[in-house]
C-alpha positions in Angstrom: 134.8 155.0 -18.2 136.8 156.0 -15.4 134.7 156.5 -12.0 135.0 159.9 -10.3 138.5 160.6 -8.4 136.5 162.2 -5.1 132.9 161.6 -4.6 131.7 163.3 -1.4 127.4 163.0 -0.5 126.0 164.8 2.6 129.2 165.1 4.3 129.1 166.1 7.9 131.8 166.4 10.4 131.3 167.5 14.1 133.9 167.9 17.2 132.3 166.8 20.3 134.0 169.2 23.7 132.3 171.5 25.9 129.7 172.0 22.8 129.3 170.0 19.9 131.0 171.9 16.9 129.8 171.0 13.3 132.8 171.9 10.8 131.3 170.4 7.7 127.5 170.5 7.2 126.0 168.2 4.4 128.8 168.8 1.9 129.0 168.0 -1.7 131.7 167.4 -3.7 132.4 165.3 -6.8 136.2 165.7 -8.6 136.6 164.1 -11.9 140.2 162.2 -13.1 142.6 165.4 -13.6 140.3 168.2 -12.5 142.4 170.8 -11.1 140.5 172.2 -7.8 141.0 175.0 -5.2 139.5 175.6 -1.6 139.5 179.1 0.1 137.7 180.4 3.3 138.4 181.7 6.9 140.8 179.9 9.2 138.8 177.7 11.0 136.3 177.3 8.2 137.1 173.1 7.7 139.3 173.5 5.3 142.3 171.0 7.1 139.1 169.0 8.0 138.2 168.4 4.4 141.6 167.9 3.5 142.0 165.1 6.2 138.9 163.2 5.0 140.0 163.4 1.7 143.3 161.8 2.7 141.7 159.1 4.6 143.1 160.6 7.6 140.0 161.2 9.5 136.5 159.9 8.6 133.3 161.9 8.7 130.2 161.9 11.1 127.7 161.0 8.7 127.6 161.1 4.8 129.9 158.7 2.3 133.2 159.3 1.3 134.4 157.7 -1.9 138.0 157.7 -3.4 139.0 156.4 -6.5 135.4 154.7 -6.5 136.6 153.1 -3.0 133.6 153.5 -0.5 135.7 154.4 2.7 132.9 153.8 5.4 134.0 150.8 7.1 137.5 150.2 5.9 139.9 149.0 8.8 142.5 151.2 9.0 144.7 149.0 7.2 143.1 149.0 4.4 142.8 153.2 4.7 146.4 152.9 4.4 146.9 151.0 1.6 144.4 153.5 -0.4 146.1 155.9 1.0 149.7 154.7 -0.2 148.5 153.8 -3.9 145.4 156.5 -4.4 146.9 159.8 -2.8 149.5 162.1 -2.5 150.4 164.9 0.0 152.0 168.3 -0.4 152.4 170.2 3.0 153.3 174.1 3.2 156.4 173.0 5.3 158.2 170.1 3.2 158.4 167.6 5.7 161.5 166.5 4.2 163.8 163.9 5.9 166.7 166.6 7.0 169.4 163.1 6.7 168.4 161.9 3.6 169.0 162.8 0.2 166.8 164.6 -2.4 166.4 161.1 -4.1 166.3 159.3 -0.8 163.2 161.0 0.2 161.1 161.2 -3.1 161.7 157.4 -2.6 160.4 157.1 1.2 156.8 156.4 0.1 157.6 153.6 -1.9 158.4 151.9 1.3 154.8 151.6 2.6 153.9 149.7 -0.5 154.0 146.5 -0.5 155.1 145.4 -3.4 157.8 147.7 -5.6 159.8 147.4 -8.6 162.5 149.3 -7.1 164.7 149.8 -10.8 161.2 151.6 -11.9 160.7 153.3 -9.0 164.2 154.8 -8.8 164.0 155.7 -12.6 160.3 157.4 -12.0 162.1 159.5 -9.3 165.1 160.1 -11.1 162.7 161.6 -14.0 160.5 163.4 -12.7 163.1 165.4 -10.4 164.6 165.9 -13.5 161.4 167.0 -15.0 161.5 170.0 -12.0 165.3 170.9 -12.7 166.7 169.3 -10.0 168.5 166.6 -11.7 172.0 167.9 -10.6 170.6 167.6 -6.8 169.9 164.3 -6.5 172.4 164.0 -3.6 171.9 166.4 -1.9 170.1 166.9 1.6 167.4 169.3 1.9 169.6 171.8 4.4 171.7 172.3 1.2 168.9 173.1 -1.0 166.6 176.8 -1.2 163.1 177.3 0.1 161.8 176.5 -3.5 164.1 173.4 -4.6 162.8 171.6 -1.2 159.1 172.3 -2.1 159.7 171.0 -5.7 161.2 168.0 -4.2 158.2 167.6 -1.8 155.7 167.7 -5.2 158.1 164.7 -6.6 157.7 162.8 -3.3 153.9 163.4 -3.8 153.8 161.4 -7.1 156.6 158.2 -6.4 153.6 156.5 -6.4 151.3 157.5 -9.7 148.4 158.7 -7.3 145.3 159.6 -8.8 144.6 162.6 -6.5 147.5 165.1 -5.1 146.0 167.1 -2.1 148.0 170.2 -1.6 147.8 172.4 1.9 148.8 176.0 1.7 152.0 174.3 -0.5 153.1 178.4 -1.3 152.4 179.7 2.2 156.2 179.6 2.6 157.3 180.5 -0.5 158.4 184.5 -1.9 156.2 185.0 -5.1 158.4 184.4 -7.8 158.8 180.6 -6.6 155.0 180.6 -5.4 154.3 181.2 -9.3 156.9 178.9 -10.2 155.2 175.6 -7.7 152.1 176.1 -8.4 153.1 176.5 -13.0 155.0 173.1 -11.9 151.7 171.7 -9.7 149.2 172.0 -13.1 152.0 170.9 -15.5 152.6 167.6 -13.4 148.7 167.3 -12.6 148.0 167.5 -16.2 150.5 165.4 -17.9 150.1 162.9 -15.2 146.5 162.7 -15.5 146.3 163.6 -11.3 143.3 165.4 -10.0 144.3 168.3 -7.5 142.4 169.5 -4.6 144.8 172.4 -3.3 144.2 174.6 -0.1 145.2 178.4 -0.4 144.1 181.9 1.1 145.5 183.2 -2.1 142.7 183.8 -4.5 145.2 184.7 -7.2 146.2 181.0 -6.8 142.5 179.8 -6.5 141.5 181.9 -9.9 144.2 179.6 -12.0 142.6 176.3 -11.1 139.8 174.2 -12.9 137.7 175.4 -10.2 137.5 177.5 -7.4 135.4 177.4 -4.0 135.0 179.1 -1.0 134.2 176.4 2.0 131.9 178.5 4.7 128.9 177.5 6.8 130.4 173.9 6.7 129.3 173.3 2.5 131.4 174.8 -0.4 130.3 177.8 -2.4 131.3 178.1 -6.5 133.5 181.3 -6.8 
């Protein structure tokens, strides 16, 4: 039996400055393999903090954090990275995409940090599954020649190069009009469910939120069912 994607016990994450700040307080959270899973709250609430200890990019004050059944207490950060590279992907509201390289080139860029790739099965994943978002005629093309939606579909392909088991999605409409809002987030639980991916996916749109597995509100530092 497959072990949770995201296991999360007594989380707690506090900023030390002129007064000690505590963003997360004793969270809980446990995602299983292909749960679809949406955050909302206040700006300033945690939610970029939760994101970042979910991505192994930051690690918490106290409490266990466990990906993919990987305890991440006490990992170098080396080994964070290679979790990282095999476990999780990352859409951004802003693409991020490489402005010199194709739409190809850049679904392929994570595939460099592994280290170890079939690069014939990699190139034919990428090929497929930008074909699987339309964009098959646009391989070759750099992201200045592409619309405000194309880029963000190309930035969910980039996301999956390499089969991870949880996508972790920051505000990934905030930029987007609403017909190709509707249209990322239909392709975001298509891809999530046919690739077996769990998604955790930031939003202050509750419209958004209401469409996934589950929805929560993150205040006071612990997340609330909606």
């Amino acid at each position: 039996m497959n072990s949770p994607t995201v296991e999360l016990t007594k989380v707690t994450k506090t900023y030390s400055g002129d007064s000690d700040r505590k963003v997360l307080d004793g969270l809980e959270l446990c995602i299983e393999p292909g749960q679809r899973f949406a955050v909302t709250g206040p700006s300033g609430s945690g939610k970029s903090t939760l994101l970042n200890l979910l991505g192994t990019l930051d690690r918490p004050s106290s409490g266990s954090v466990r990906i993919a059944g990987t305890e991440t207490a006490g990992l170098s950060d080396d080994a964070l990275a290679r979790l990282r590279s095999e476990t999780i992907g990352f859409v951004f509201q802003l693409h991020h995409l490489l402005p010199q390289c194709s739409a190809l080139e850049n679904v392929l860029a994570p595939a460099l940090a592994r280290p170890s790739v079939n690069w014939e099965q990699t190139e034919a994943r990428a090929r497929d599954l930008l074909r699987r978002v339309g964009l098959e005629n646009h391989l070759t093309k750099v992201p200045g020649q592409l619309s405000g939606g194309e880029r963000q579909r190309v930035a969910v392909v980039r996301a999956l190069i390499n089969s991870p088991r949880l996508l972790l999605a920051d505000e990934p409409t905030g930029a987007l009009d609403e017909a190709n809002a509707r249209n990322l987030i239909d392709l975001l639980l298509e891809i999530c469910e046919t690739e077996g991916v769990s998604l955790v996916l930031v939003t202050h749109d509750r419209g958004v939120a209401s469409r996934l597995d589950q929805s929560y509100e993150l205040r006071g530092g612990t997340l609330h069912r909606q």
